[in-house]
Every structure is written in structure tokens, then in C-alpha cells.
N, C-alpha and C positions, 0 to 999 in steps of 0.2 A: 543317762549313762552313768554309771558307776565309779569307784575312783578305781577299781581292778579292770576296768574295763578300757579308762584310760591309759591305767598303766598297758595294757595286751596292746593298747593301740598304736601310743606313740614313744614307747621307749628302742624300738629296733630290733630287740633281741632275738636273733633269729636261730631257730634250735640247728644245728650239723646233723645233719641225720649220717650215721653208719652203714657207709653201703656197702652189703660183704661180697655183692655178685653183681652181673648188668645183669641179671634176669630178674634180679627186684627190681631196679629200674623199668625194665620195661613193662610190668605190669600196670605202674602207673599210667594214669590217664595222659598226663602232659610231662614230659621230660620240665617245665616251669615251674615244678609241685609247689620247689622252693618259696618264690614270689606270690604264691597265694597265701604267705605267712608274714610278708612285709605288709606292713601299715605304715601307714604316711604319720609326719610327728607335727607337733605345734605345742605351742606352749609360752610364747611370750608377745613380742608386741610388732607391729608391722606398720602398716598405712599412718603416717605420719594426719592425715587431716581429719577430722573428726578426733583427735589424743590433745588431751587437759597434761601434764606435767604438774605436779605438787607444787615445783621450786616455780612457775610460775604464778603462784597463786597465795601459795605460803608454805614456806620449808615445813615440810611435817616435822616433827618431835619424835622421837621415841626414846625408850629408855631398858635397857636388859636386865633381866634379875635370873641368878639361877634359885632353882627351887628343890629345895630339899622337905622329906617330910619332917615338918612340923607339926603340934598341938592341932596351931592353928589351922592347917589344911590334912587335917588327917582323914583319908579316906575320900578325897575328892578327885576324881580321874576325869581329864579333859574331857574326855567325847561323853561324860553325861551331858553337859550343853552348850558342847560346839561344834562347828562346822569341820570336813575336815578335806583337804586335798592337796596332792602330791606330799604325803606325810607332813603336813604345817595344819596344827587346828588354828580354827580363828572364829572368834567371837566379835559382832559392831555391839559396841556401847552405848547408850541412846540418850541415856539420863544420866543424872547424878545420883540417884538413889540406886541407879543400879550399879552405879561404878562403886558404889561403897561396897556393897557387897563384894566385890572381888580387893579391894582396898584393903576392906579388915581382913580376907586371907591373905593375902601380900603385902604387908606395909611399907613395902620399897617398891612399889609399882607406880610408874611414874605420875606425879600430881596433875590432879586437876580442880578448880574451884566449879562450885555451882554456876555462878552465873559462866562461864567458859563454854560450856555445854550450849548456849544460845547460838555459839555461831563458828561450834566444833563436836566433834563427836571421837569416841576411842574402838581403835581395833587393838585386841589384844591376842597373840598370836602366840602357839609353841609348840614345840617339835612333838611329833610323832611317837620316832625311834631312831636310834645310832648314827643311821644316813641321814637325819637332817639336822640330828639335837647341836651341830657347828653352821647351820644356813645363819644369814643375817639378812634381815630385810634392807635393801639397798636402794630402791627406787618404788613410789605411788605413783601413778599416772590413771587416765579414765580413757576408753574407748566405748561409745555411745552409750548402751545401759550398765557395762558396766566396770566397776574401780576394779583396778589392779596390782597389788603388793606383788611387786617386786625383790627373788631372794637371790644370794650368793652364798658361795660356801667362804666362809671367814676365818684368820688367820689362827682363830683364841680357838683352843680342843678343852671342848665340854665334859665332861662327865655326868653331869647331872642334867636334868631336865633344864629348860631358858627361855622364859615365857619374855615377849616383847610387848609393853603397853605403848600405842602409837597415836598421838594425841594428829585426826586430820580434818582439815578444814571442811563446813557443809558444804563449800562449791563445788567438794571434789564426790558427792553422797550419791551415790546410785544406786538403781534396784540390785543389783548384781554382784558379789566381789569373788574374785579368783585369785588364785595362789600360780602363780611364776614364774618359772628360770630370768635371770635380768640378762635383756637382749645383748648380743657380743657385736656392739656397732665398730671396732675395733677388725671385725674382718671385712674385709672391701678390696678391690681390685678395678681400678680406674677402665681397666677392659670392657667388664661386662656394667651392664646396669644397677643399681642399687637392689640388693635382693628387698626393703621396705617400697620399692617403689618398680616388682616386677606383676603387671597384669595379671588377670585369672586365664586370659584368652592368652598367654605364654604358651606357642607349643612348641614342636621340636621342631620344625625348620627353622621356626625361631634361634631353637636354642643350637642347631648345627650351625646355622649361621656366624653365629656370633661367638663360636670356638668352643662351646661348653664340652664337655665327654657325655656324649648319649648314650643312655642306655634304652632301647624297647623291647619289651617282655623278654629278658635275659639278653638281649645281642646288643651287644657296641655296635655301634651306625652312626658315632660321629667319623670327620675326618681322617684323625690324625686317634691312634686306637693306644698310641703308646703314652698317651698325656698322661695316665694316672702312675705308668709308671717313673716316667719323668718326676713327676712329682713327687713319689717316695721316695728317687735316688736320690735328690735336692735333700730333701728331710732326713736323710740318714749319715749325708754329710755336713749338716747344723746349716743349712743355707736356708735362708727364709723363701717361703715358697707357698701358692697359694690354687687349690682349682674348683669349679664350680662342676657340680654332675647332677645332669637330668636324667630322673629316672621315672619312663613311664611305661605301663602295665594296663592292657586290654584297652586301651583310651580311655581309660578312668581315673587309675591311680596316679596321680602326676607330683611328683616332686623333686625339688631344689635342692643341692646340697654343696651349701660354700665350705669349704676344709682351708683351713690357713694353718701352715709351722712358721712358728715364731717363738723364739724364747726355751725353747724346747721344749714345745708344747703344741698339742693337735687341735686346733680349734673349728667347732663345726656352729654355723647356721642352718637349721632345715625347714626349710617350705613346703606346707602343702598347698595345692595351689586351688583343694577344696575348701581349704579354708586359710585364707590367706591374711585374715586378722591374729592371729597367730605365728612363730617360729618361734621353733624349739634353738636352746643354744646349749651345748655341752662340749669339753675340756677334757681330753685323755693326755698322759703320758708316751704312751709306746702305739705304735701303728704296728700293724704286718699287710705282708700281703701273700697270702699261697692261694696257688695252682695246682689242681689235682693230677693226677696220670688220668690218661681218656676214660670217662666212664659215659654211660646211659647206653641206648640203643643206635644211635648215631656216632660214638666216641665222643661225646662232645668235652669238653676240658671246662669245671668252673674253677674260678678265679671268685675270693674270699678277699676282702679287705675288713681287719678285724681290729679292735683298740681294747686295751686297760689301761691301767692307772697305777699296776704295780708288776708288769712284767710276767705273770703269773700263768698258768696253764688255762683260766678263762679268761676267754676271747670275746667281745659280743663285737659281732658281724655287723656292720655299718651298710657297705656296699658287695650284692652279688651278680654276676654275671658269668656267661659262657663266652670262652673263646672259640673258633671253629676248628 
């Protein structure tokens, strides 16, 4: 799979389609069209057993350079030979003869001696494009085959390119490395269970049980149908407030979604529960939530819960469903 392919899969964004009539509506096959556009997300770290941590092993190193063209690197463009995903390239360094090579184009990319290299190796990492050239790698850790760089968006605004050399131990060396969001262990709710530590076999009686807001294939079927709005009244008056929504589709697509305000700030964990070595973690400013007037061939009303980050005319769609 692709890196466009992840991005169509787990970033959410689900397009509003303009309905000018209910008789487009009804030509569609399923008044659900919507929900065959959501993809489940993942993207960072879950199952505590089987996960190595760096800072247990040895605090990795790393060291930032911004990079302007010079002499020295004229005419060198990352993706001739690196790796690349969720807009971060990244390169393992294996030897010392090869770290020179990248050395004498950088000569502020952080040190390392030959012998060093017997019982550590360099990942050198840098941004894409605009959306990531302020990420900072902030956590390494291993899940079975493979190492994990850990990124956050950081306080310092880039302009130039910012390559990271990250000097990390062999214990931590695996076949495998991945670029992802650093997990928001920071949202929890003493209620429900640990989303690092919810089953794959998690279904919705489970999750009605235990208070969540369910959603199946468009329809709310938990309890209590007003929790999410509860939740953005809380959030609109600076109250800290927190909910978890399960959302599943044809009995396949099953996923988790912890939303916490705090600080003034939306923060989400999202679970798939096909792949549960994984959760995505993402940070908006502004939430909404609109309800349409009745449309489809039923009248049905959907309900849009939407986030940015600057107040703005786009919205990307988080959570959708119909009320009856």
C-alpha cells in the first residue's frame, strides 16, 4: 500500500456531498453512501507487550540542522535515497563510511565516531513539505519487527527544510521502521477501559454496555443518544470533558474514537480494531456539530461532527450519522 493510499485511508476526510434534491438521494443504492467513504485510522502505538521504549535501553540522541542550499548539497533532493511516509523521509545509516557521505554534505549533522557504529546505527530524517517541515521526532520505541519514530508538531516555525540525525541503539534495530503521530496517552477516562489495552473481539454490546455512543451503519443504538451532545455543550463552555464513540459499519469496519477537551483543545485517539497495533492521535482547535433539515427518501436528518484548526470554512468530518 502506498503512502496516498494511506493517506485515503486513515486520515478521515470525508467529502459533503451537495444534495440539491431527495430524488438524487434516492437513486442511490443505500441512503449509507456516506460511510462507504470512511476508513478506519491508525498510526501510532497500542499494545503495551511486545514495545522496547529507547529511554529504556539508551535515550537516543538526536540533533536538528536546518538546511539551506549550499555548494555543498547542491542539487541533492531527499527521495533520491530515502524512504518516505506520512511526509517525513528517512534514511538507517549502517556504517561509518556511509555516514560520511552524508557528513560532508552536512557538517553540523550530529557526530558520530567509527568505532560507535559497532553498537549503534543513525536514522536521519526530514520533512517532506510545509505540513511537516515543524514535526519533531519525540519518541523511538519497537513493536515486534518493527522500530518506530515517533513525531510531534513543535513549538520552533521552520521555513527551511530540517533534517534530524538520530544517533539509536542496535537493541532497538529491526527489519521494519515507520513514521508516526506520538500517541496522546494524556486522553483516558477512568470509565471506560484503556483504549492501549481494548481487545480486537471489542464489540458493541460491549461498547453499549459500558456507556460508549454507538454508532451502526449510520444509526445511534447506544443508550443515552444525547452524550455527544452533552459533550460539545461542556466543550463550548471551557469545561473539560471527555467521550469515547464506537463506530461500526456492515460488521467489519469497527472503530474507537476517544475525543477529550482540555486546554482548549480537541483531542482524539482513534482505533481500528483491524489493526489494533496502531492508533492515530490528532489535535484540532474548533469542533462543530450540524444537523441537516430532513433529507433522503426516508427524511432522515444526518448529524456532521467536523474540526479545524483555524476556524475556517474547511471542516473535515470526524464523526457521521443519521438521526431518525
Amino acid at each position: 500500500m502506498d503512502n496516498q493510499e494511506l493517506k485515503d485511508k486513515f486520515k478521515f476526510r470525508i467529502s459533503i456531498y451537495e444534495i440539491k434534491n431527495q430524488n438524487d438521494i434516492a437513486k442511490k443504492e443505500e441512503r449509507n453512501f456516506f460511510y462507504k467513504k470512511v476508513m478506519a485510522a491508525c498510526a501510532c502505538l497500542v499494545l503495551m507487550s511486545g514495545m522496547v521504549f529507547a529511554k529504556e535501553i539508551q535515550t537516543f540522541i538526536f540533533q536538528k540542522i536546518k538546511v539551506i542550499n549550499t555548494p555543498s548539497d547542491e542539487g541533492y533532493v531527499f527521495y533520491k535515497d530515502m524512504e518516505q511516509e506520512k511526509g517525513i523521509y528517512y534514511k538507517k545509516i549502517n556504517t561509518y563510511e556511509e555516514y560520511l557521505e552524508y557528513k560532508n554534505m552536512w557538517s553540523n549533522l550530529l557526530d558520530m565516531t567509527e568505532s560507535e557504529f559497532k553498537d549503534n546505527f543513525m536514522i536521519i530524517t526530514a520533512a517532506e513539505n510545509a505540513d511537516t517541515i515543524n514535526k519533531v521526532l519525540v519518541d523511538i520505541y519497537t513493536i515486534d519487527d518493527s522500530l518506530y519514530l515517533a513525531f510531534e508538531n513543535g513549538n520552533e516555525k521552520n521555513e527551511s527544510s530540517v533534517v534530524i540525525g538520530t544517533k539509536v541503539s542496535r537493541e532497538l534495530e529491526r527489519e521494519n521502521i515507520r513514521i508516526v503521530d506520538k500517541f496522546n496517552s494524556a486522553i483516558s477516562n477512568n470509565e471506560y477501559i484503556k483504549i492501549t489495552e481494548i481487545p480486537n473481539n471489542y464489540s458493541k454490546e460491549d461498547a453499549i454496555n459500558d456507556g460508549c455512543f454507538v454508532i451502526e451503519n449510520g444509526k445511534v443504538i447506544s443508550k443515552d443518544k444525547n452524550t455527544i451532545n452533552d459533550f460539545f455543550e461542556k466543550s463550548k463552555n471551557n469545561i473539560d470533558s471527555y467521550i469515547r464513540i464506537y463506530n461500526i459499519y456492515n460488521n467489519e469496519l469497527i472503530t474507537i474514537t476517544d475525543i477529550s477537551f482540555s486546554n482548549q483543545k480537541y483531542k482524539f485517539n482513534i482505533l481500528d480494531l483491524n489493526d489494533i497495533n496502531n492508533i492515530l492521535t490528532e489535535e484540532y482547535t474548533y469542533m462543530k456539530i450540524h444537523t441537516s433539515g430532513e433529507i433522503g427518501v426516508n427524511g432522515e436528518k444526518f448529524t456532521t461532527i467536523g474540526v479545524n484548526n483555524d476556524n475556517g470554512s474547511t471542516w473535515y468530518t470526524k464523526i457521521l450519522f443519521t438521526e431518525d
